[in-house]
Each structure stands twice: as C-alpha cells, then as structure tokens.
C-alpha positions as CSV (number, residue, x, y, z in Angstrom):
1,X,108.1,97.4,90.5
2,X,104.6,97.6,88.5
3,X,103.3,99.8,91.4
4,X,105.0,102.6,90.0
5,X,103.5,102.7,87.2
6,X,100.3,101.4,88.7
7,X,100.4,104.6,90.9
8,X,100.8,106.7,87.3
9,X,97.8,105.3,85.9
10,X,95.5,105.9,89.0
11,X,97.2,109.5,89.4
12,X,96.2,109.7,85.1
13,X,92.8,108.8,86.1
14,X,91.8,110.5,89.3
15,X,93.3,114.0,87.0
16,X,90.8,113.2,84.6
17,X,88.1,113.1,86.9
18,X,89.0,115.9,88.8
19,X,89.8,118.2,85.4
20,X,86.3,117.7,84.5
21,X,84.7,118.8,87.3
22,X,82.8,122.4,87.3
23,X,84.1,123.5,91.0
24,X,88.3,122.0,91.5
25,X,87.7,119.3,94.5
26,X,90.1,119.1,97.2
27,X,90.9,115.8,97.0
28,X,91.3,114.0,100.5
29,X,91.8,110.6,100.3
30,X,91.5,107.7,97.5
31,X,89.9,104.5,98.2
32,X,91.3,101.7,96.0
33,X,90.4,97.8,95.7
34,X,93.0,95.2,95.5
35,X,92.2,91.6,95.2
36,X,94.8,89.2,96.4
37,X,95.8,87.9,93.2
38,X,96.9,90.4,91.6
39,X,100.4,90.6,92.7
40,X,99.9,94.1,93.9
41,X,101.9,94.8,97.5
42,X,99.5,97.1,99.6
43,X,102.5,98.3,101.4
44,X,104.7,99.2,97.7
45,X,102.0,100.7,96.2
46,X,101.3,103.4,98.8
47,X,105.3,104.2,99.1
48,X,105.0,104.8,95.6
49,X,101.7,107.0,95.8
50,X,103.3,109.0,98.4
51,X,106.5,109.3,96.4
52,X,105.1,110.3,93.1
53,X,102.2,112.4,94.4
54,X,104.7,114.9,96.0
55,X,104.6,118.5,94.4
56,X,101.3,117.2,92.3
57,X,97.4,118.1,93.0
58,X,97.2,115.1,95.0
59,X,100.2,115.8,97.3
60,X,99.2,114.7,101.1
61,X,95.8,113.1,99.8
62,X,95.9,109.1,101.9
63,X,95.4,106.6,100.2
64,X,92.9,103.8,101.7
65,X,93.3,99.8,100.1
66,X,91.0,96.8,100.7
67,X,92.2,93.9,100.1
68,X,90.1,91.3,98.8
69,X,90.7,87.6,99.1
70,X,91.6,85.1,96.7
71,X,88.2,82.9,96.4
72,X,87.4,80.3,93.8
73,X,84.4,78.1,92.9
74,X,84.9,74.4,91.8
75,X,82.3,73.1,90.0
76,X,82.3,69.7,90.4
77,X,82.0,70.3,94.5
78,X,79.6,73.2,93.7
79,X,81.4,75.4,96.7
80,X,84.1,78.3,97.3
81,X,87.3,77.8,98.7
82,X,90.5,79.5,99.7
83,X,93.3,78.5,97.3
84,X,97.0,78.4,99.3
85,X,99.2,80.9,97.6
86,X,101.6,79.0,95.6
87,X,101.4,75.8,97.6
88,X,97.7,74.4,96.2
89,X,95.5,76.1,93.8
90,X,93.2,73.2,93.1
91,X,90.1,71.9,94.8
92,X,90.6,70.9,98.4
93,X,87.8,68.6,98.7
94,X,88.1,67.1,94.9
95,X,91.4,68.1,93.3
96,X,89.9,69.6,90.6
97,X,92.2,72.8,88.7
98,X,90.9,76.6,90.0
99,X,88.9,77.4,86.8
100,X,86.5,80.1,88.7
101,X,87.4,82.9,90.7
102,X,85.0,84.3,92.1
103,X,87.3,87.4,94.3
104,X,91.2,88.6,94.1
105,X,91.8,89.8,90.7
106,X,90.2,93.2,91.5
107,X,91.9,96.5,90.9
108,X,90.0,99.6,91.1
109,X,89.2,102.9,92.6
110,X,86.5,102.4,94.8
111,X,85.3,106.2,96.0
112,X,87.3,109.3,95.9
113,X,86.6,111.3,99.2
114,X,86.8,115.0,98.2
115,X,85.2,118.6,99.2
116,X,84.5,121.7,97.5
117,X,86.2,124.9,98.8
C-alpha cells in the first residue's frame, strides 16, 4: 500500500511548511491533486491520512482530492483522447502508442487551507 507512505511524505512536507512559519497555523484542511494515472486510490489514501494523522499536528485536518483525468495527445491525429484503463492505451482514431500525456500523472498539494489563532 504506497499510500501509506505517500501519506508520510505529505505529512513530512506540510511540517516543513508549517515549522517555518512565524505565527503556528491551524491547519484545516489539505487540498491535494491526483491524476488518474498514478495508481493512487482516492479512497486508500485518505484512510491512511486519517489513520496516521491521529495524535499528530494535523489530527482532524480533511483532506480534499481532485482527481484529474488520464488525457493524451497523438501526434499524428494532432488531438487529445481518453485512453481506456488497461484495455487500449493507443490512438483511437489512428492506432498510434500514447507517447504524450498531457493530464493523470499529477501528485501534488494544491493549497493548504489554514488560520491564525
């Protein structure tokens, strides 16, 4: 389950952040962006957020995903398309192998919601 230790590098990272500012936030929610192909489960990773997060500074802080979808570009059709998950990753129109993707390997925080007390 890489969501577990995805959750530990996000928690590593939003600490840094939040150490080095001059007033401690009160961290409310995270907002992360998760492409499609990354093999990330929306779903795991927040069980494991709210499972390591307990007793830490982020305890009860929600965590908000956006997916984004899989996209590619063929170049030889000069247009985006949708691959099929595991079925057809090629070119609809032409058959041509996905070289460019264009959206769904994304994996990042987005915005950190937060207040000062």
């Amino acid at each position: 389950m890489h969501e577990t230790d995805m959750t530990k590098a996000l928690m590593m990272t939003v600490r840094d952040w939040w150490e080095s500012q001059e007033e401690t936030p009160k961290i409310e929610a995270v907002h992360l962006i998760v492409g499609a192909f990354t093999c990330v489960e929306p779903v795991s990773l927040e069980f494991a957020f709210t499972a390591q997060t307990q007793n830490t500074f982020l305890e009860g802080v929600k965590l908000n995903i956006k997916e984004t979808p899989l996209i590619a570009f063929c170049h030889s059709c000069q247009q985006e398309y949708k691959p099929e998950y595991g079925l057809q990753y090629s070119c609809p129109t032409c058959r041509s192998p996905m070289e460019d993707i264009r959206s769904g390997r994304e994996l990042k925080i987005d915005r950190i919601e937060y207040s000062l007390s």
